[in-house]
C-alpha positions as CSV (number, residue, x, y, z in Angstrom):
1,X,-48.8,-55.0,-25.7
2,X,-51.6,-58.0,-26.2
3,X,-55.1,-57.9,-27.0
4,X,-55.7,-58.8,-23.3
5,X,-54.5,-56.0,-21.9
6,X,-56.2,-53.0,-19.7
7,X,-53.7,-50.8,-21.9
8,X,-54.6,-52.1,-25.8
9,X,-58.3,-52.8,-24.6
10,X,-59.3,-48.7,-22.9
11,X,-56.5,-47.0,-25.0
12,X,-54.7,-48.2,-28.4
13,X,-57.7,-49.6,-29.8
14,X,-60.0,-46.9,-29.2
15,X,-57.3,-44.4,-30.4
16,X,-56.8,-46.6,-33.5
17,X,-60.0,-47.4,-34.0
18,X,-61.3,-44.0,-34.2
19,X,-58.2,-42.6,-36.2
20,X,-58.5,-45.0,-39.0
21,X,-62.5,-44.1,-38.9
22,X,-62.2,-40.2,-39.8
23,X,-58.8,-40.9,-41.9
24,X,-61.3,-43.6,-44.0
25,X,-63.6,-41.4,-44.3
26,X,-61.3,-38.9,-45.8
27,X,-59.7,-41.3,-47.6
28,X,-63.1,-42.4,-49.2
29,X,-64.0,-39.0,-50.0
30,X,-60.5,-38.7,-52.2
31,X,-60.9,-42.4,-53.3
32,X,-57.6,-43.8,-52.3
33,X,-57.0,-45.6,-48.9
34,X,-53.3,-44.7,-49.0
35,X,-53.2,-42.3,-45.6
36,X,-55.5,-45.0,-43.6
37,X,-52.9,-47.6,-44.7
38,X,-50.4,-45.6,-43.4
39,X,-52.1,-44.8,-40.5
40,X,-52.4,-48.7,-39.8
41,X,-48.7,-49.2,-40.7
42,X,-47.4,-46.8,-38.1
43,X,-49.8,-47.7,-35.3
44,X,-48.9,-51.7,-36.2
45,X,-45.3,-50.3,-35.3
46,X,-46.5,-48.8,-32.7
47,X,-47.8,-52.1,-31.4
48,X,-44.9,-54.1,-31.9
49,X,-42.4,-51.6,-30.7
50,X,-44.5,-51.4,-27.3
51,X,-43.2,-55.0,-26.6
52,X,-40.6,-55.3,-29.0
53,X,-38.2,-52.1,-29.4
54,X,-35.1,-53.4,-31.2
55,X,-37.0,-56.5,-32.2
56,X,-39.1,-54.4,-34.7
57,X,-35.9,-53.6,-36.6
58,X,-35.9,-57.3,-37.7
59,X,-39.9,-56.8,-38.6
60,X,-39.4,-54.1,-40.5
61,X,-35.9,-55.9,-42.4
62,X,-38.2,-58.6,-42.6
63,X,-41.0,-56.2,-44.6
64,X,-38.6,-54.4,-46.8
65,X,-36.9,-57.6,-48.5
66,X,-40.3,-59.9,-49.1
67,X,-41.2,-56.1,-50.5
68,X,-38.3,-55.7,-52.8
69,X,-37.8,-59.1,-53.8
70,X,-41.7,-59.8,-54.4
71,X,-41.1,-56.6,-57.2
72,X,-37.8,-58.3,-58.5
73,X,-40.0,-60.9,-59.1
74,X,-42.2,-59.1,-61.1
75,X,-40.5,-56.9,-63.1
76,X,-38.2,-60.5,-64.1
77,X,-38.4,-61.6,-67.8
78,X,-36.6,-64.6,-67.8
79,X,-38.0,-67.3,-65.6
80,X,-34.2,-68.5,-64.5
81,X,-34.3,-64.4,-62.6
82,X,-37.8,-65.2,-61.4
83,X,-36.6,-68.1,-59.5
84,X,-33.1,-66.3,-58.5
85,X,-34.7,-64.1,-56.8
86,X,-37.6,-66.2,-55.3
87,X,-34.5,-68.2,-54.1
88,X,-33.1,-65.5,-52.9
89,X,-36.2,-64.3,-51.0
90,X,-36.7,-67.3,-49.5
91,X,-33.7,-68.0,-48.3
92,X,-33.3,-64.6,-46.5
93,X,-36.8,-65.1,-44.8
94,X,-35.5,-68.6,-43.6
95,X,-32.0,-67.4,-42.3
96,X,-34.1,-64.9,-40.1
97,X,-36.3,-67.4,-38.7
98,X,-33.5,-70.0,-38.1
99,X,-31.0,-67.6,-36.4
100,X,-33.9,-66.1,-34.2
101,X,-35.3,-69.2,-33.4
102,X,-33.1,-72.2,-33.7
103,X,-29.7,-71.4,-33.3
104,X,-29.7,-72.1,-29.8
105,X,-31.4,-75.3,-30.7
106,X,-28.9,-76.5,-33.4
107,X,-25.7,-75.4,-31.1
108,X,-26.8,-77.9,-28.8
109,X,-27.2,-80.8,-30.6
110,X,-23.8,-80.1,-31.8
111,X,-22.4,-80.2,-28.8
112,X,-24.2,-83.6,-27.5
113,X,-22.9,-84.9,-30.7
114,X,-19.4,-83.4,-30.1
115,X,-18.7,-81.2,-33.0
116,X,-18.7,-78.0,-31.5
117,X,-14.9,-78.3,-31.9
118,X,-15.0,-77.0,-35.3
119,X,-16.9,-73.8,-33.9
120,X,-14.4,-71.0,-34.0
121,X,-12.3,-69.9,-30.8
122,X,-14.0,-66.2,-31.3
123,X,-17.6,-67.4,-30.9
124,X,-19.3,-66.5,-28.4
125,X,-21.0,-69.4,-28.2
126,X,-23.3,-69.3,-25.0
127,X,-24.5,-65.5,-26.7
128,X,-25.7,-67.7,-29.8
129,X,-27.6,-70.5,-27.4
130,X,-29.2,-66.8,-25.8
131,X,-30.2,-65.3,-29.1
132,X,-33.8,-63.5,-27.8
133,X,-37.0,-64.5,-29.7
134,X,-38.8,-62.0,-31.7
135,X,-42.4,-62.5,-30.5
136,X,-44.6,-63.7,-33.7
137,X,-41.8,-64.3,-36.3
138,X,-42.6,-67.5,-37.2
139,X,-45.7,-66.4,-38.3
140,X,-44.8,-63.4,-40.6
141,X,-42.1,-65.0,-41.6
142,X,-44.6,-67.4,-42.8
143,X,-46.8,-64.8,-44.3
144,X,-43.9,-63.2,-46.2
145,X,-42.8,-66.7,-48.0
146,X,-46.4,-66.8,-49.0
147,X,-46.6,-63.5,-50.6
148,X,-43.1,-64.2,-52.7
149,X,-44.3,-67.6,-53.3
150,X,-48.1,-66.5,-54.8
151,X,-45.8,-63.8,-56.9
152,X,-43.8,-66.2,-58.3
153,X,-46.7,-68.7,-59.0
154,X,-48.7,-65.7,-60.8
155,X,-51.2,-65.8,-58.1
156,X,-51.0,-62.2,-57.5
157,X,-49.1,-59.0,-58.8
158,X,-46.2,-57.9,-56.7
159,X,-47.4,-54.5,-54.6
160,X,-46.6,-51.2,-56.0
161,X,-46.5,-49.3,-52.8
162,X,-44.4,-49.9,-49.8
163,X,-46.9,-48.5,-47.3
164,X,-49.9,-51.1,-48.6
165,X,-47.7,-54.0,-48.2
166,X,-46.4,-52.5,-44.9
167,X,-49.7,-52.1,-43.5
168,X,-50.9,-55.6,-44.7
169,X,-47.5,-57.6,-43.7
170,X,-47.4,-56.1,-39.9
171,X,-51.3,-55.1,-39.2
172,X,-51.5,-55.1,-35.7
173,X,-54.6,-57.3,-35.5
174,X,-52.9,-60.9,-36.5
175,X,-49.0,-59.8,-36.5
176,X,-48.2,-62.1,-33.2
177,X,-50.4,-65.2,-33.5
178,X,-52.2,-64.9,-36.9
179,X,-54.5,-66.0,-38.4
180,X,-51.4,-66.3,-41.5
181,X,-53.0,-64.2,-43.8
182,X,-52.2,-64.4,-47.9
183,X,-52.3,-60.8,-49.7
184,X,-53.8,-62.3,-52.5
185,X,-56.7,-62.7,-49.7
186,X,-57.0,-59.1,-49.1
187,X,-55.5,-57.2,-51.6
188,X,-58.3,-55.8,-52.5
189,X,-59.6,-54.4,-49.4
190,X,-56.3,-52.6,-49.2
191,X,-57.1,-50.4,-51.8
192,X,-61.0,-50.5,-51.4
193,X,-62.4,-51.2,-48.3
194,X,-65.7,-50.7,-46.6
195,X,-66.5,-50.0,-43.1
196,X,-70.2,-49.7,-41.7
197,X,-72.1,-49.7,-38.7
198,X,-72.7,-53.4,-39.2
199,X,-69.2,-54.7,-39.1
200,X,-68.2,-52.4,-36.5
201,X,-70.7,-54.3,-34.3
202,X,-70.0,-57.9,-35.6
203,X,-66.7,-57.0,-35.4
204,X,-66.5,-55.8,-31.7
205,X,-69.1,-58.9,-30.8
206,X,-66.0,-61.2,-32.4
207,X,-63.7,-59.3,-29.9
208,X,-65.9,-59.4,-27.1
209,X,-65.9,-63.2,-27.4
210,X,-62.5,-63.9,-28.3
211,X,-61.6,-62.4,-24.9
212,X,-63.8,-63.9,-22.8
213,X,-62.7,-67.4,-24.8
214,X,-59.0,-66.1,-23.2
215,X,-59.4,-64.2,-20.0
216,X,-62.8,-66.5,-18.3
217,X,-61.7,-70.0,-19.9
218,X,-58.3,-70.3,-21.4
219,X,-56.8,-68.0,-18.0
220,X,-59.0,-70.3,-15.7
221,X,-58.6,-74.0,-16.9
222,X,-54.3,-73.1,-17.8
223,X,-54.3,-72.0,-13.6
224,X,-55.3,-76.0,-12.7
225,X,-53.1,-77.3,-16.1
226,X,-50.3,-75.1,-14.6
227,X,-50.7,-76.7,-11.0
228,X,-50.3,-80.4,-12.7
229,X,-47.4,-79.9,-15.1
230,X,-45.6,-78.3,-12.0
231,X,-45.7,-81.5,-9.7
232,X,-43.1,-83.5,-9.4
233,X,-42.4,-86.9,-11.6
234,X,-43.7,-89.3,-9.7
235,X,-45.8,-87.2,-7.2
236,X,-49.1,-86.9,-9.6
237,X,-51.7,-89.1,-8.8
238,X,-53.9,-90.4,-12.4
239,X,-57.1,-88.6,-11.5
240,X,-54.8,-85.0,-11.0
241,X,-53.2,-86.1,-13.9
242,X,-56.3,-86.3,-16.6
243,X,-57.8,-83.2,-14.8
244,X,-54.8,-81.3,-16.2
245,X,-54.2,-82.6,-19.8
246,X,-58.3,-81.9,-20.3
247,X,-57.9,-78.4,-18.8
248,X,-54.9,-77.9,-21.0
249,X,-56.5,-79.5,-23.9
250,X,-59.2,-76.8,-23.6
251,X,-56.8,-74.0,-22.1
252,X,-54.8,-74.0,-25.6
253,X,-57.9,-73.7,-27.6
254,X,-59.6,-71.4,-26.4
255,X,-55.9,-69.4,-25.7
256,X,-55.4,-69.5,-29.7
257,X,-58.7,-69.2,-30.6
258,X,-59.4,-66.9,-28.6
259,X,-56.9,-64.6,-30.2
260,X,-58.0,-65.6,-33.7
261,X,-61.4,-64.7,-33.1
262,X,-60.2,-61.0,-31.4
263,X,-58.1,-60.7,-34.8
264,X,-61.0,-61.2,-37.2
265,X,-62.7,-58.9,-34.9
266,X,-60.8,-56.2,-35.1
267,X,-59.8,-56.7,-39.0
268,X,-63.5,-56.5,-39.5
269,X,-63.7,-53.2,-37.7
270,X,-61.5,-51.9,-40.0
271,X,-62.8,-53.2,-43.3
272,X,-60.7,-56.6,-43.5
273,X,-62.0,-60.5,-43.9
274,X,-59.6,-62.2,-42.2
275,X,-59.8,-66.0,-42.6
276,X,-61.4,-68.3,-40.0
277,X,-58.6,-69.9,-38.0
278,X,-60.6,-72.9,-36.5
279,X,-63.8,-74.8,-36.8
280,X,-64.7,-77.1,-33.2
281,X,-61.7,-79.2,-33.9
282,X,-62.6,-81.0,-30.8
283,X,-65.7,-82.6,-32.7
284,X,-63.2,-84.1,-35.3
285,X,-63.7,-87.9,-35.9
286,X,-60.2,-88.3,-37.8
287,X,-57.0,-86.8,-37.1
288,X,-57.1,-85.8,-40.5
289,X,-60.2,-83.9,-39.6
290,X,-58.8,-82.7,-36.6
291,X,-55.9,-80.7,-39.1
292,X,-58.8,-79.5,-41.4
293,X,-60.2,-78.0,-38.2
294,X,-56.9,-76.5,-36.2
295,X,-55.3,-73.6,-36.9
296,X,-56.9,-73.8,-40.4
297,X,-54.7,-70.9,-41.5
298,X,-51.5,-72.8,-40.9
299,X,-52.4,-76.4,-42.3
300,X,-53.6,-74.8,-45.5
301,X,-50.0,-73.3,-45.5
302,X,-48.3,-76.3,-45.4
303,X,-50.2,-77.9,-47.5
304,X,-49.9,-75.4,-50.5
305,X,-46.3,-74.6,-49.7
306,X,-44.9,-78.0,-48.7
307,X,-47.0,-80.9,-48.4
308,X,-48.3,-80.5,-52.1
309,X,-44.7,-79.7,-53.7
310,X,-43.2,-82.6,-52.5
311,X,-45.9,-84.9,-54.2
312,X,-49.1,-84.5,-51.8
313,X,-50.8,-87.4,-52.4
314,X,-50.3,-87.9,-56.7
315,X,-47.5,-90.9,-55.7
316,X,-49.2,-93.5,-54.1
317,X,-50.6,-93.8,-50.6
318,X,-47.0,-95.1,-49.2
319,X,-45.5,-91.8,-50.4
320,X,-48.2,-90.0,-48.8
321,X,-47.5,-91.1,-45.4
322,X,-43.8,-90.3,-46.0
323,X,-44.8,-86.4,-47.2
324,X,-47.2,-86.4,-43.9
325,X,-44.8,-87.4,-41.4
326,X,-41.8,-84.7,-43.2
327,X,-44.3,-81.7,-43.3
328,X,-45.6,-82.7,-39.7
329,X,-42.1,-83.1,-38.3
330,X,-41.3,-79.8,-40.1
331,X,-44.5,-78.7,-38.6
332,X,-43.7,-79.6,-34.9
333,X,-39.7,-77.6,-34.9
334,X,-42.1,-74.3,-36.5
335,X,-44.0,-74.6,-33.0
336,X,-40.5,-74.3,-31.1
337,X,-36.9,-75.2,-31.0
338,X,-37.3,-78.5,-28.6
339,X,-36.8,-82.2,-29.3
340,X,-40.3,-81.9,-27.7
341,X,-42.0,-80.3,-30.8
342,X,-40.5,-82.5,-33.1
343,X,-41.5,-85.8,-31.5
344,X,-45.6,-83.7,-31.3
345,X,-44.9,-83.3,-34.9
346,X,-43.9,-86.5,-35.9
347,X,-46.6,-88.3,-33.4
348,X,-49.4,-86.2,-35.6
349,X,-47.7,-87.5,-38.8
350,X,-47.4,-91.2,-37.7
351,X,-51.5,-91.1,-37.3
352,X,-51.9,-89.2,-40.4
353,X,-49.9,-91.9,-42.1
354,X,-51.9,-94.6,-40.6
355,X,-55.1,-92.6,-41.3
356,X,-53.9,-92.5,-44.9
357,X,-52.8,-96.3,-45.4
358,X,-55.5,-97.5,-44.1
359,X,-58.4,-95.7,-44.9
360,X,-61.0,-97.7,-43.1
361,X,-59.0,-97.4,-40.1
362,X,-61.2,-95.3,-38.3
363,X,-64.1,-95.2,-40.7
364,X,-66.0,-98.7,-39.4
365,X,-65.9,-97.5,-35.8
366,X,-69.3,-96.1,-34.0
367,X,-69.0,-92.6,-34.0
368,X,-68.4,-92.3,-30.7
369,X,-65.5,-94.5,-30.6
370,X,-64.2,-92.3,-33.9
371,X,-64.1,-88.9,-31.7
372,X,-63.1,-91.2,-28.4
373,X,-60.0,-92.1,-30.2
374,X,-59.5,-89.1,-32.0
375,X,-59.5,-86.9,-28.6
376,X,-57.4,-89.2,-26.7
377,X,-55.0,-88.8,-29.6
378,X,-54.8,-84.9,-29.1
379,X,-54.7,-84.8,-25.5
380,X,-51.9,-87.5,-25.3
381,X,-50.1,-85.2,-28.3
382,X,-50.6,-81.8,-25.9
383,X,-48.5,-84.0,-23.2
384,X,-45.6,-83.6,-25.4
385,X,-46.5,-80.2,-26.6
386,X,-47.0,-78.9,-22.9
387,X,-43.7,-80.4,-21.7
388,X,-40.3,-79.0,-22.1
389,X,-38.5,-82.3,-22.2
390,X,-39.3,-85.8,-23.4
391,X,-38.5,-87.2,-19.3
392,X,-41.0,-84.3,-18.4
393,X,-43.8,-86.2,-20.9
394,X,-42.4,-90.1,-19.9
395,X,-43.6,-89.2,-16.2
396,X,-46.6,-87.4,-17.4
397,X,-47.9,-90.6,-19.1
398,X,-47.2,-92.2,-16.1
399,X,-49.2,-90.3,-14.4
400,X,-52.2,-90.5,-16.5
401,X,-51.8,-94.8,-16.9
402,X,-51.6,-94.4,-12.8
403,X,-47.5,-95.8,-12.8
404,X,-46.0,-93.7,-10.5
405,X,-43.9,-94.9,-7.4
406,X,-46.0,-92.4,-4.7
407,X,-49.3,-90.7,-4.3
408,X,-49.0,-87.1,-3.1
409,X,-50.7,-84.6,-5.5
410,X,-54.4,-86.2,-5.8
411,X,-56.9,-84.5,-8.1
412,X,-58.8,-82.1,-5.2
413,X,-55.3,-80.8,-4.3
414,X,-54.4,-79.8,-7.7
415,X,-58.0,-78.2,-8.3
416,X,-57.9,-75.6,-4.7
417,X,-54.0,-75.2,-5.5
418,X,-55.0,-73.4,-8.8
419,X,-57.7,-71.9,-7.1
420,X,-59.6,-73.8,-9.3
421,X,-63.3,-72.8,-7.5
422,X,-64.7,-71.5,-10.5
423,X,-63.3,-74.8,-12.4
424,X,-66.8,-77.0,-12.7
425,X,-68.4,-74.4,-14.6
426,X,-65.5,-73.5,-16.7
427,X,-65.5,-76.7,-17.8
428,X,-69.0,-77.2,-18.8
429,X,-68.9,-73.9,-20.5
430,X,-65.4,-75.0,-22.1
431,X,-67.1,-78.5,-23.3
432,X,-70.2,-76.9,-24.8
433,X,-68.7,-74.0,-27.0
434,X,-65.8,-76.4,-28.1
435,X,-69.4,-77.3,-29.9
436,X,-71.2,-76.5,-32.8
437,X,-74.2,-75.7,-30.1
438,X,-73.5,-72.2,-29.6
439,X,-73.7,-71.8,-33.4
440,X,-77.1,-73.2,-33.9
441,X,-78.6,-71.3,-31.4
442,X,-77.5,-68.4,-33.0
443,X,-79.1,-69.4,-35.9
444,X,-82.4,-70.1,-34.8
445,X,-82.2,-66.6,-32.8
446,X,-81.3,-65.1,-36.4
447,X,-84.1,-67.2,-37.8
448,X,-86.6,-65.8,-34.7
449,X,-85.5,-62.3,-35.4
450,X,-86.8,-62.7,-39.3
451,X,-90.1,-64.9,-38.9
452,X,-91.7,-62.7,-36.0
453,X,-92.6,-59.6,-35.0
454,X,-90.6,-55.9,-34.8
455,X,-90.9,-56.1,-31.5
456,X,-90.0,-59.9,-30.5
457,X,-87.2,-59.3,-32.7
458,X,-86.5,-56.1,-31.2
459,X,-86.2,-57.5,-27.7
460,X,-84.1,-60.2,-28.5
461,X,-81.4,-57.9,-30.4
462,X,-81.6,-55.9,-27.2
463,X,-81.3,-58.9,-25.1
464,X,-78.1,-59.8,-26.8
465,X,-76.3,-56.6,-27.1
466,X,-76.9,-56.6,-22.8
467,X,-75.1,-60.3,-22.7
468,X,-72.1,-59.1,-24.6
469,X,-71.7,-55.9,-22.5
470,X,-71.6,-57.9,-19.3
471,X,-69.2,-60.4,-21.2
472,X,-67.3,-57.7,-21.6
473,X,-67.2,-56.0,-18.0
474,X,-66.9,-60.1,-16.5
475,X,-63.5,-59.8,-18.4
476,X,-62.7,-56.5,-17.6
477,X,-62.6,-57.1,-13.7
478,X,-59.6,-60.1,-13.9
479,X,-57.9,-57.5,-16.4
480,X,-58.0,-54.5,-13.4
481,X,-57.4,-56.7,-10.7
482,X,-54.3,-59.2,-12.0
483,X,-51.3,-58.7,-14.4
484,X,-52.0,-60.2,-17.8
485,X,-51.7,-63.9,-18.9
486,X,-49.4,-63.9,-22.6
487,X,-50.8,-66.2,-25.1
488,X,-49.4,-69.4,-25.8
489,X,-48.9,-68.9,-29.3
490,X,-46.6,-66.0,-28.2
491,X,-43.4,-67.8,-27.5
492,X,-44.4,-69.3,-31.7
């Protein structure tokens, strides 16, 4: 089940929605939100299981040891137990991730290398290359290392109850694609939370958007990305080519944040903050900007996890490019198991360095030239993200410097093969919100509604509510009439 489908959209959510509603209410009128956290528990295993049946056996193993071992933690006197069973902990959570993830991955290295010799007769070893990914593991895994991590560090107190860590570690809203939420973060609005009229409607306005970000941008621009990355090496003319990596440039941002901003959305509606996941990365002027602003949730992770315990930046500049490029490598194989990822990873780190080294690097440009080169940067990054394999990406960069041996697939032809007719003004619409432009006309509209009259304000509250409900029904027609498009982030 995901957030853009007809089923979670007219049934689960209502259903939950409405469920957790009366059981808060009850729950506020015994003062304990135990039964509404059990009640978002079950329905978040609900959720999973919809998708996911035997995977949510792994979700809930997952749950129960960063549970258990969090309260070993705790209870610990001796700091050489504390840090036997973070170890522990940890090493359980990264087992899970790298047998799910990159076994397959690992195996065949091996074998280009030529030791799978010493792999034992009994092996099934084509079973292991097949292992199935659990959809969103990588990021509760994430979230659980976190929570034993903060525990250990003193940042928080280990939960007491199984069914309030439960419902934080696999709420439905950000279990598949985040935002990677900390429970020091919300632990208090497990066990007192408000929920009023207010944040029901900011919270469903949040929704509202994030699925018109996915279903009228990110679906639209990924149809004509699709159509590029398909053709042929050598069969994509230059003009095709940079039509596709800036409609996947703005496909896998408004894709992710899209489902970040439906996430916050419907934590909201149930009483939770979640944290802000991105901030118009696309307006960066730095690379190093660009990670402040991208999947905000996830850089702060390796920063406070990784990038910081290895040294950060206390040893020197030199060492700091060396911690960059390691936690952006490491950063790249968390996206997927491909050579791919890890080459994305390490090109991110490589700028990073240089941006570190030498400071003024970037700094004594015009500002234009700063976000000129930081968006060719990105885009030529997404070449290697999009790709499967690094020959796939060598004849995409071909296409786009305009080396390629024939001219068959020219920009038009990509466009109508997508279907693309509704592209021109998915791109304008794509280029202004990936701006802060949206934003300050909703300030001055908040602004208007304070400084004038009842009824001008009036009117324009009324106004707005109408434009969100025909958002809503523009994205409910694609959902009736086609079979849903997964979110990138999924297959993370």
């Amino acid at each position: 089940m995901v957030f853009s489908s007809v089923i979670f959209v007219s049934v689960f959510l209502p259903i939950v929605l409405l469920a957790h509603f009366l059981l808060y209410l009850y729950s506020k009128s015994n003062r304990s939100h135990s039964i509404a956290n059990i009640f978002i528990f079950g329905a978040s295993i609900l959720f999973y299981t919809w998708g996911e049946f035997l995977h949510v056996l792994i979700l809930l193993f997952s749950t129960l040891c960063n549970f258990f071992f969090a309260r070993f933690i705790d209870f610990s006197n001796s700091i050489g137990k504390r840090k036997f069973f973070l170890t522990a902990g940890i090493i359980v959570n990264i087992l899970l991730l790298m047998y799910y993830k990159y076994c397959g991955f690992f195996l065949e290295i091996l074998e280009i290398v030529h030791i799978d010799f010493w792999f034992p007769k009994v092996w099934n070893i084509n079973a292991l290359k097949n292992v199935a990914l659990p959809i969103g593991i990588s990021f509760y895994t994430f979230q659980g290392l976190s929570y034993i991590i903060d525990v250990y560090r003193k940042d928080v107190s280990a939960s007491s109850s199984l069914t309030d860590f439960g419902c934080y570690f696999t709420m439905f809203s950000q279990l598949i694609a985040g935002p990677i939420v900390r429970y020091k973060n919300i632990k208090s609005e497990l066990t007192k939370r408000i929920i009023t009229i207010e944040g029901l409607a900011d919270g469903t306005t949040r929704f509202i958007y994030g699925l018109a970000k996915k279903i009228l941008l990110a679906d639209t621009l990924g149809r004509v990305a699709d159509a590029a990355f398909k053709v042929p090496a050598g069969e994509l003319s230059a003009s095709a080519a940079w039509l596709g990596i800036v409609c996947y440039s703005f496909q896998i941002y408004y894709d992710f944040s899209g489902y970040s901003d439906m996430a916050i959305g419907i934590g909201r509606m149930i009483g939770f903050t979640f944290p802000e996941n991105f901030n118009f990365p696309y307006i960066s002027r730095s690379i190093q900007e660009f990670w402040r602003r991208w999947h905000i949730t996830l850089s702060q992770w390796f920063r406070d996890y990784l990038y910081i315990p290895l040294g950060g930046n206390r040893k020197g500049k030199y060492c700091t490019a060396f911690n960059l490029v390691i936690v952006f490598a490491l950063c790249g194989i968390w996206h997927g198991a491909a050579i791919s990822f890890f080459v994305w990873g390490l090109y991110h780190g490589f700028f990073l360095s240089i941006e570190r080294i030498f400071p003024n690097f970037t700094r004594r440009l015009p500002r234009l030239l700063q976000h000129t080169y930081t968006l060719v940067v990105v885009m030529m990054g997404w070449v290697f993200f999009r790709t499967e394999h690094l020959s796939a990406a060598g004849a995409y960069f071909k296409a786009l410097l305009g080396i390629t041996p024939i001219r068959s697939f020219a920009v038009n032809e990509v466009w109508f093969q997508a279907n693309g007719y509704a592209l021109p003004l998915s791109i304008i619409v794509a280029l202004i919100l990936s701006t802060p432009i949206y934003s300050y006309v909703q300030k001055k509209s908040y602004k208007f509604r304070f400084n004038n009259s009842l009824a001008s304000a009036s009117f324009l509250i009324i106004a707005q509510k109408i434009l969100i409900l025909a958002l809503f029904f523009l994205c409910l027609m694609p959902m009736f009439g086609t079979t849903y498009s997964a979110f990138i982030y999924f297959r993370f």
